[in-house]
N, CA, C and O atoms as a GROMACS GRO file, in nm:
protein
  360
    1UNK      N    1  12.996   5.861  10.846
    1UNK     CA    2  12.904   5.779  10.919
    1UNK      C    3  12.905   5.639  10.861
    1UNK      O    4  12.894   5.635  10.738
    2UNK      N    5  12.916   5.512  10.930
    2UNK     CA    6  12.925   5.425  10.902
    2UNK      C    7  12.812   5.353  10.952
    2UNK      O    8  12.810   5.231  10.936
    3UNK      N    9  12.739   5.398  10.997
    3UNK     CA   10  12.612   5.306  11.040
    3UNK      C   11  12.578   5.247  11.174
    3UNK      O   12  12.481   5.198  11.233
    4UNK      N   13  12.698   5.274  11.191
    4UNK     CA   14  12.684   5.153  11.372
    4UNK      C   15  12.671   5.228  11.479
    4UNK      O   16  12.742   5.321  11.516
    5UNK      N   17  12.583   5.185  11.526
    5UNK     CA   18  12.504   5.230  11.671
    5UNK      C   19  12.345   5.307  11.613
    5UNK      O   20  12.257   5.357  11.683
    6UNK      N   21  12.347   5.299  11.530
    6UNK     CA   22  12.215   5.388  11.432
    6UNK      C   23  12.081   5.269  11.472
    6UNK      O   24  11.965   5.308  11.486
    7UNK      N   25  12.116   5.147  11.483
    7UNK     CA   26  11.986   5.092  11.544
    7UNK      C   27  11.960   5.108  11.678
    7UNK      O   28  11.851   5.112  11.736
    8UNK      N   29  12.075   5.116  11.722
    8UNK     CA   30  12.026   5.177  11.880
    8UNK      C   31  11.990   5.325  11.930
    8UNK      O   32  11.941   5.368  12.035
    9UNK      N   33  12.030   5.379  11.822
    9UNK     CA   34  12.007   5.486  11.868
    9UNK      C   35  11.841   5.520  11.785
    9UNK      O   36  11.764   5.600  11.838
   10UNK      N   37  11.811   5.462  11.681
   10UNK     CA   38  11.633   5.471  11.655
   10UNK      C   39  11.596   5.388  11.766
   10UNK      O   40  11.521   5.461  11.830
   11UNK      N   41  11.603   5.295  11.817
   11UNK     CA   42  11.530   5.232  11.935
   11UNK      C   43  11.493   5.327  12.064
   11UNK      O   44  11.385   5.331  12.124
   12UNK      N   45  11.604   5.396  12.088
   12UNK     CA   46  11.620   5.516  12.171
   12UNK      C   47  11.491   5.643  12.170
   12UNK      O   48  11.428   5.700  12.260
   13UNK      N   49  11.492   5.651  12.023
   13UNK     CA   50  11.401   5.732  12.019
   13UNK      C   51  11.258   5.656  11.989
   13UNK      O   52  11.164   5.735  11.995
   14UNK      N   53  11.225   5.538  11.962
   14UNK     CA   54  11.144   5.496  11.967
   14UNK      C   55  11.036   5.482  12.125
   14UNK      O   56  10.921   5.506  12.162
   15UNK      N   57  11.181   5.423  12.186
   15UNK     CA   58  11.132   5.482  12.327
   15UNK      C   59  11.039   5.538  12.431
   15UNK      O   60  10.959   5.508  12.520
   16UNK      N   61  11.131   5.695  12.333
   16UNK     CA   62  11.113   5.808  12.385
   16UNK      C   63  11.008   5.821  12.363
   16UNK      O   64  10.934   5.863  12.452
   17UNK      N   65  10.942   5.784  12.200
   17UNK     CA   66  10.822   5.837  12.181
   17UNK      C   67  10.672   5.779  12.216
   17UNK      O   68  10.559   5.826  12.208
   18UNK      N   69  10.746   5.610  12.272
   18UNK     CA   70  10.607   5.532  12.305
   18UNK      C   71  10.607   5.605  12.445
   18UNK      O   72  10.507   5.675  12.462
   19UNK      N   73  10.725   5.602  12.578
   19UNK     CA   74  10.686   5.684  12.668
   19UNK      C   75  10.608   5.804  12.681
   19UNK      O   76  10.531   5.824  12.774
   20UNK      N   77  10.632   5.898  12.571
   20UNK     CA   78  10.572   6.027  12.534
   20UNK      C   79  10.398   6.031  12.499
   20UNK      O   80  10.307   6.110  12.522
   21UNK      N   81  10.416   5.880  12.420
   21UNK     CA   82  10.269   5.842  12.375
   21UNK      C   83  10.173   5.813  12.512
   21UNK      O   84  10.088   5.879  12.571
   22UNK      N   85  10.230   5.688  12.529
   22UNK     CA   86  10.170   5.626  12.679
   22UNK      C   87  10.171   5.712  12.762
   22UNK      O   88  10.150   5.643  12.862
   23UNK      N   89  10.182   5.840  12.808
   23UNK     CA   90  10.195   5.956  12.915
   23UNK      C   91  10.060   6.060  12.846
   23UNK      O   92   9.992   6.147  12.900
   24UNK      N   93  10.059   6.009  12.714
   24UNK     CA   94  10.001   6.149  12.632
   24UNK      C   95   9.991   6.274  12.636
   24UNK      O   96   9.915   6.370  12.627
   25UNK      N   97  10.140   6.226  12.661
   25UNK     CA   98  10.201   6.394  12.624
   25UNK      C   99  10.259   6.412  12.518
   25UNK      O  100  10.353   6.492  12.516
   26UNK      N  101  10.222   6.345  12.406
   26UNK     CA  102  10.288   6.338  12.325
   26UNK      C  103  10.142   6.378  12.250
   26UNK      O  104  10.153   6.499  12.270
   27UNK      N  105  10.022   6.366  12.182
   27UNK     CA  106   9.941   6.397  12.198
   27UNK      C  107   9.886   6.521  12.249
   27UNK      O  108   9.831   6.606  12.178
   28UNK      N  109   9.897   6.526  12.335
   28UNK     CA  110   9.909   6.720  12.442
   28UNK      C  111  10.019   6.833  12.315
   28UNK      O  112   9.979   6.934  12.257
   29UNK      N  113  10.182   6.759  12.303
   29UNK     CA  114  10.200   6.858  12.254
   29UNK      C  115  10.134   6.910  12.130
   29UNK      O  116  10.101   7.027  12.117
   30UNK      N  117  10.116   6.812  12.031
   30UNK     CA  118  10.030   6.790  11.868
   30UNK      C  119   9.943   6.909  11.939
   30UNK      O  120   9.960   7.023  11.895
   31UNK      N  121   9.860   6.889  12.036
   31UNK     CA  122   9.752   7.011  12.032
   31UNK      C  123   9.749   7.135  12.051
   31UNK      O  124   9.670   7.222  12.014
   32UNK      N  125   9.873   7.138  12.132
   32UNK     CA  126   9.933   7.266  12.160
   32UNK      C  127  10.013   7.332  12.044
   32UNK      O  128  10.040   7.450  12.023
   33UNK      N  129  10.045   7.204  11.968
   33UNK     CA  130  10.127   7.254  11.832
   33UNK      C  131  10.023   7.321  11.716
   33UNK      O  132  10.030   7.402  11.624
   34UNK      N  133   9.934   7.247  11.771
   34UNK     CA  134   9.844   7.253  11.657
   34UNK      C  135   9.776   7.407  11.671
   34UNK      O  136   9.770   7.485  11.576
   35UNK      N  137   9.721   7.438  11.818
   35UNK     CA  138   9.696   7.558  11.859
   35UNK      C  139   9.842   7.680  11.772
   35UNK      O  140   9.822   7.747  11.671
   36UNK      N  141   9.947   7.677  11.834
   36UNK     CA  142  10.066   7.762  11.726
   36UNK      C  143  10.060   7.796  11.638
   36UNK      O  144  10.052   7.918  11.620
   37UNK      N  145  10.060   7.698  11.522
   37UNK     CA  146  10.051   7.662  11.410
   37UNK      C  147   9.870   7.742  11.356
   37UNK      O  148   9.871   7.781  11.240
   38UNK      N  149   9.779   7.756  11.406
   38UNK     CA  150   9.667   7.834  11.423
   38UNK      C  151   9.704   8.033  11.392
   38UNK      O  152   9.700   8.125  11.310
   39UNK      N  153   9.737   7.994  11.525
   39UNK     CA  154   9.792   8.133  11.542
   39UNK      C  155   9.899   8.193  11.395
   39UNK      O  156   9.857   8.279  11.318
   40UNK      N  157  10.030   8.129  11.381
   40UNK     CA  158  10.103   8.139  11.304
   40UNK      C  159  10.052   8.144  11.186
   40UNK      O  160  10.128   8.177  11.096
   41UNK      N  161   9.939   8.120  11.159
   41UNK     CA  162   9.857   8.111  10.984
   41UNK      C  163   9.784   8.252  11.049
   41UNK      O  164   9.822   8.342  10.974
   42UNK      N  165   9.713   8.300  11.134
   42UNK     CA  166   9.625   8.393  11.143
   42UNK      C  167   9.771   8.532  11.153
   42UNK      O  168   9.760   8.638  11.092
   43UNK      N  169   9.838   8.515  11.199
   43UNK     CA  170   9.989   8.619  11.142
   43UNK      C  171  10.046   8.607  11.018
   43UNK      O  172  10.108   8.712  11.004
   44UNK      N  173  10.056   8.563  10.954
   44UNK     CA  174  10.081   8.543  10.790
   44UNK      C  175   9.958   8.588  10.712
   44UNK      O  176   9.955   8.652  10.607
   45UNK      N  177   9.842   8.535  10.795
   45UNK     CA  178   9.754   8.630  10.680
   45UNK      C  179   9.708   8.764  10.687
   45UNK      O  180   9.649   8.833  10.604
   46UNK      N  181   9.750   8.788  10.808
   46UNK     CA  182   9.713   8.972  10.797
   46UNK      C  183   9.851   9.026  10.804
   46UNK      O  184   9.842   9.148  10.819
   47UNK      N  185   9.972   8.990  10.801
   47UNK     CA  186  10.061   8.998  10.728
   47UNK      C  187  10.085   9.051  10.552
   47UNK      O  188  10.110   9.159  10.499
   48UNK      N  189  10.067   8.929  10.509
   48UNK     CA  190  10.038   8.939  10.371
   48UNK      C  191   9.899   9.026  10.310
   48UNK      O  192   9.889   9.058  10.192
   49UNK      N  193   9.776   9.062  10.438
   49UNK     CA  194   9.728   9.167  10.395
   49UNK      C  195   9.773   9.314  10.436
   49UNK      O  196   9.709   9.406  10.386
   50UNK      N  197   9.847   9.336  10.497
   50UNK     CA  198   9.951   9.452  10.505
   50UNK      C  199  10.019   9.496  10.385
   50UNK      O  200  10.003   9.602  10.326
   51UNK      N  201  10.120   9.374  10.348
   51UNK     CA  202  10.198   9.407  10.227
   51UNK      C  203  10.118   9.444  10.135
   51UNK      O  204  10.121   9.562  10.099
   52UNK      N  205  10.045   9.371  10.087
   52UNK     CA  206   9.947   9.373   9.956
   52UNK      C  207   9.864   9.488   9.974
   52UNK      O  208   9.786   9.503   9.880
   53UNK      N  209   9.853   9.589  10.079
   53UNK     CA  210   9.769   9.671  10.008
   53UNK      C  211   9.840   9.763   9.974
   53UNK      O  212   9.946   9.779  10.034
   54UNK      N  213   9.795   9.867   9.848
   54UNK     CA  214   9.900   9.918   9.762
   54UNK      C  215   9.901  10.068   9.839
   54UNK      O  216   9.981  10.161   9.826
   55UNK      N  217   9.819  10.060   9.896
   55UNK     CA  218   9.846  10.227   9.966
   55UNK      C  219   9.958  10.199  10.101
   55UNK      O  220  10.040  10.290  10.115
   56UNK      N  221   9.968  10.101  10.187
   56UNK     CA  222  10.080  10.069  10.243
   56UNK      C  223  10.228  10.048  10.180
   56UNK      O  224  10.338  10.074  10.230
   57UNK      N  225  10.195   9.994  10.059
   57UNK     CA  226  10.324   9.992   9.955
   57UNK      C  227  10.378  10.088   9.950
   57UNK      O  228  10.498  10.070   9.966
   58UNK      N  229  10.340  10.225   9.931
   58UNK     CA  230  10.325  10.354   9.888
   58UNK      C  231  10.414  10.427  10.034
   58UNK      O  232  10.524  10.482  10.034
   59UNK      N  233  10.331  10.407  10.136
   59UNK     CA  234  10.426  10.448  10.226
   59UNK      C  235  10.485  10.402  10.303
   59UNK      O  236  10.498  10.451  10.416
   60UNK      N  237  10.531  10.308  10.269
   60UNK     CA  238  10.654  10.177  10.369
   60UNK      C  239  10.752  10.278  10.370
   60UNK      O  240  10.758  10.337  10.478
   61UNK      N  241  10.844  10.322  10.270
   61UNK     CA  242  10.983  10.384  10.252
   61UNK      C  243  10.973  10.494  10.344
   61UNK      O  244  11.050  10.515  10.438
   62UNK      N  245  10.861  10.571  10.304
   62UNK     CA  246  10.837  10.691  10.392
   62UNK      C  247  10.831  10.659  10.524
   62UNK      O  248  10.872  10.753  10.592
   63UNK      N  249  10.803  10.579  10.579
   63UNK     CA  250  10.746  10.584  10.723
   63UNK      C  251  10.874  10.476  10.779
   63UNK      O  252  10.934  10.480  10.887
   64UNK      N  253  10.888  10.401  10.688
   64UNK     CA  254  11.075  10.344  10.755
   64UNK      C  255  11.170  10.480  10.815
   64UNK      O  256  11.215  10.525  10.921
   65UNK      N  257  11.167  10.508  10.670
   65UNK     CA  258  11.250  10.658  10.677
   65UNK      C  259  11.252  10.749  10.812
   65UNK      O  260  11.352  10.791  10.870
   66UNK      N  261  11.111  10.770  10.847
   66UNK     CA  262  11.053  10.866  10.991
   66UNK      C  263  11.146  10.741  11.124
   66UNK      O  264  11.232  10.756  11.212
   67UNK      N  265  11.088  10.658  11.085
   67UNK     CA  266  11.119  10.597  11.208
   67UNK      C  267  11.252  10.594  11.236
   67UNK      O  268  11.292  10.604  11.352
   68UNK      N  269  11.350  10.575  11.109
   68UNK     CA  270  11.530  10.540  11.119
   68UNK      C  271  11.552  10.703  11.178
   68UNK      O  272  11.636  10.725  11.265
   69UNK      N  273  11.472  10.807  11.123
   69UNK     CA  274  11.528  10.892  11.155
   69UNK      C  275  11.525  10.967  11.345
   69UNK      O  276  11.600  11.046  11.402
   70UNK      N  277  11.389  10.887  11.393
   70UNK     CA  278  11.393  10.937  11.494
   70UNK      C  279  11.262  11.085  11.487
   70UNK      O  280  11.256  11.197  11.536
   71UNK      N  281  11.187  11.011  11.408
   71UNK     CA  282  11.072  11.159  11.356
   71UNK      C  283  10.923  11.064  11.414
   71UNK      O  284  10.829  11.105  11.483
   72UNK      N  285  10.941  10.965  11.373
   72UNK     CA  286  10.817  10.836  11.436
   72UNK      C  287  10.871  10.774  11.530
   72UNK      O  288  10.990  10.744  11.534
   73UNK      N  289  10.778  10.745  11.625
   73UNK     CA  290  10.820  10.614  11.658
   73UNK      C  291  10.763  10.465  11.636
   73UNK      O  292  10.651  10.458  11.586
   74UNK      N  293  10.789  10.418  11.649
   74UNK     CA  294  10.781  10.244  11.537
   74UNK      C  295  10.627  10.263  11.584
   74UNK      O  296  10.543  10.298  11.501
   75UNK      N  297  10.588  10.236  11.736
   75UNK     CA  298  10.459  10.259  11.805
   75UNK      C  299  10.360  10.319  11.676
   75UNK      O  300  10.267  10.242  11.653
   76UNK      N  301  10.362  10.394  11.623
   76UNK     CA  302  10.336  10.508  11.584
   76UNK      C  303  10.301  10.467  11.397
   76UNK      O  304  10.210  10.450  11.316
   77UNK      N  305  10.426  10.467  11.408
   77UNK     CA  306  10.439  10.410  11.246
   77UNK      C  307  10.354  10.259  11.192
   77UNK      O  308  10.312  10.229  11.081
   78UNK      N  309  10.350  10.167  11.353
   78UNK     CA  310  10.315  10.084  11.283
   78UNK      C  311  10.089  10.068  11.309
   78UNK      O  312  10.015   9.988  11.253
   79UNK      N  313  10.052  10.177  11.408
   79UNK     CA  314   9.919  10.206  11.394
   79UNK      C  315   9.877  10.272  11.243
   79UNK      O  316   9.785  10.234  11.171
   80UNK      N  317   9.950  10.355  11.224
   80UNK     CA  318   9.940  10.423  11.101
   80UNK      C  319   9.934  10.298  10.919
   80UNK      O  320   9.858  10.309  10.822
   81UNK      N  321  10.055  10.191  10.947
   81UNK     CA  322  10.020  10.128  10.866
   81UNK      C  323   9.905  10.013  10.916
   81UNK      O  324   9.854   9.958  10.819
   82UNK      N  325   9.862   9.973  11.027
   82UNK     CA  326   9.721   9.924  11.031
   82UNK      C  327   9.595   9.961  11.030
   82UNK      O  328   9.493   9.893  11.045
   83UNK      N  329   9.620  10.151  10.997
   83UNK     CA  330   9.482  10.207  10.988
   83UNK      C  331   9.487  10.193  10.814
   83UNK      O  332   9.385  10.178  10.747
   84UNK      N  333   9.584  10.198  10.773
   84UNK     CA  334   9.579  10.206  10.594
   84UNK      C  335   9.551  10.103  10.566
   84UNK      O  336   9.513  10.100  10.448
   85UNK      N  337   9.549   9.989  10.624
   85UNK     CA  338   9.553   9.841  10.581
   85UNK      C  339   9.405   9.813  10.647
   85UNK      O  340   9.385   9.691  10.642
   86UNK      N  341   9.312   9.871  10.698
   86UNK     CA  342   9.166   9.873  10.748
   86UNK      C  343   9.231   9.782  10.868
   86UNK      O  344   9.141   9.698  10.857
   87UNK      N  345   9.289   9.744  10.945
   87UNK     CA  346   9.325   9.660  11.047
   87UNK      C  347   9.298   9.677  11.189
   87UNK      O  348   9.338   9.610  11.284
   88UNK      N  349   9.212   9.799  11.185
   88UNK     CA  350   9.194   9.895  11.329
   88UNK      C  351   9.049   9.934  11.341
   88UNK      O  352   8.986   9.989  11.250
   89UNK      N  353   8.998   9.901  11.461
   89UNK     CA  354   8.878   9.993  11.458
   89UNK      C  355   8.825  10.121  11.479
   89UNK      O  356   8.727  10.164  11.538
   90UNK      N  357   8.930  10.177  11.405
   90UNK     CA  358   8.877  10.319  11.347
   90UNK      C  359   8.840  10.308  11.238
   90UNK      O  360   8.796  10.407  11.178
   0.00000   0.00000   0.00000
């Protein structure tokens, strides 16, 4: 890369993004991103409370195992690790 055409091509996107601004849709997406990004933290943290509890630790292997084998089905396997993990209202 030698550099040339690199100011035109940031102008390009400069552009893009005052059009995007001035439309505010550019704005719209941030909120919609921002909504995602919501979501995506509320899946990581009951995520990471899955892993971490030690009685799910205990039977991950086992209940992989059922399922590779065709003894569970995933359906199945994976209520079972959200009743161990308190994740269910039962």
């Amino acid at each position: 890369m030698e550099g040339r055409g690199l100011a035109e091509l940031w102008d390009t996107v400069e552009r893009h993004r005052q059009v995007l601004t001035g439309a505010g849709e550019f704005d719209a997406r941030r909120r919609d991103q921002q909504v995602d990004w919501t979501w995506q933290l509320v899946r990581d943290a009951v995520l990471d409370r899955v892993w971490s509890n030690p009685t799910v630790r205990k039977v991950r292997s086992e209940l992989e195992r059922r399922v590779r084998a065709g003894e569970l089905t995933p359906a199945l396997a994976a209520q079972q690790i959200l009743e161990i993990a308190n994740l269910t209202d039962r």
